[in-house]
Residue, then its C-alpha position, 0 to 999 in steps of 0.5 A: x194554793x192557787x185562786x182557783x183551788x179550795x180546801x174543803x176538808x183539812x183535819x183530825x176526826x174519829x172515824x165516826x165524824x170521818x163516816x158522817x163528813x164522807x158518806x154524806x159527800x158520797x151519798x149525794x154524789x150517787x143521789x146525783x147520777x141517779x137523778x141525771x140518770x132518771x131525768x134524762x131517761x125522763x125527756x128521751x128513752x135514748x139519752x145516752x147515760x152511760x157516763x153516769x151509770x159509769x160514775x154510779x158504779x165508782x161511787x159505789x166501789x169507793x163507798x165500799x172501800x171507804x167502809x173497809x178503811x173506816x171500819x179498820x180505823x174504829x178497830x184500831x181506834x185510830x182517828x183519821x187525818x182527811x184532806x180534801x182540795x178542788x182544783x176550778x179549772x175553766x174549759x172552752x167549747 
């Protein structure tokens, strides 16, 4: 792993705790873009949001697609191995 990369999650857990860990990190997420999206929308009526209704839509989708792997889990009572690593890269201008 390079400097630039941390580990947030790298485990075993139920899919009770995998549902707690993933739809707080997602929730938040969509919290976010609806934040941006109402202040922008706040300080001018034609600021351009469309990355972020874009990005609410995805989250959304990944949200339900999220259910339906927690939900055959418990089914199957399996536990769940997450791995999850974010890559710091710097950008000029």
């Amino acid at each position: 792993m390079n400097q630039n990369e941390i580990v947030l999650l790298d485990g075993i857990f139920s899919p009770g705790e995998a549902t707690h860990l993933l739809y707080s990190f997602l929730d938040f997420k969509i919290r976010y873009h609806q934040m941006e999206i109402f202040s922008a929308q706040e300080l001018s009526s034609t600021a351009d949001v469309s990355h972020n209704h874009q990005r609410l839509h995805e989250l959304m989708q990944a949200r339900k697609q999220l259910r339906q792997i927690l939900d055959q889990a418990e089914k199957k009572d399996r536990q769940l191995s997450l791995k999850s690593v974010v890559q710091i890269e710097e950008h000029f201008g």
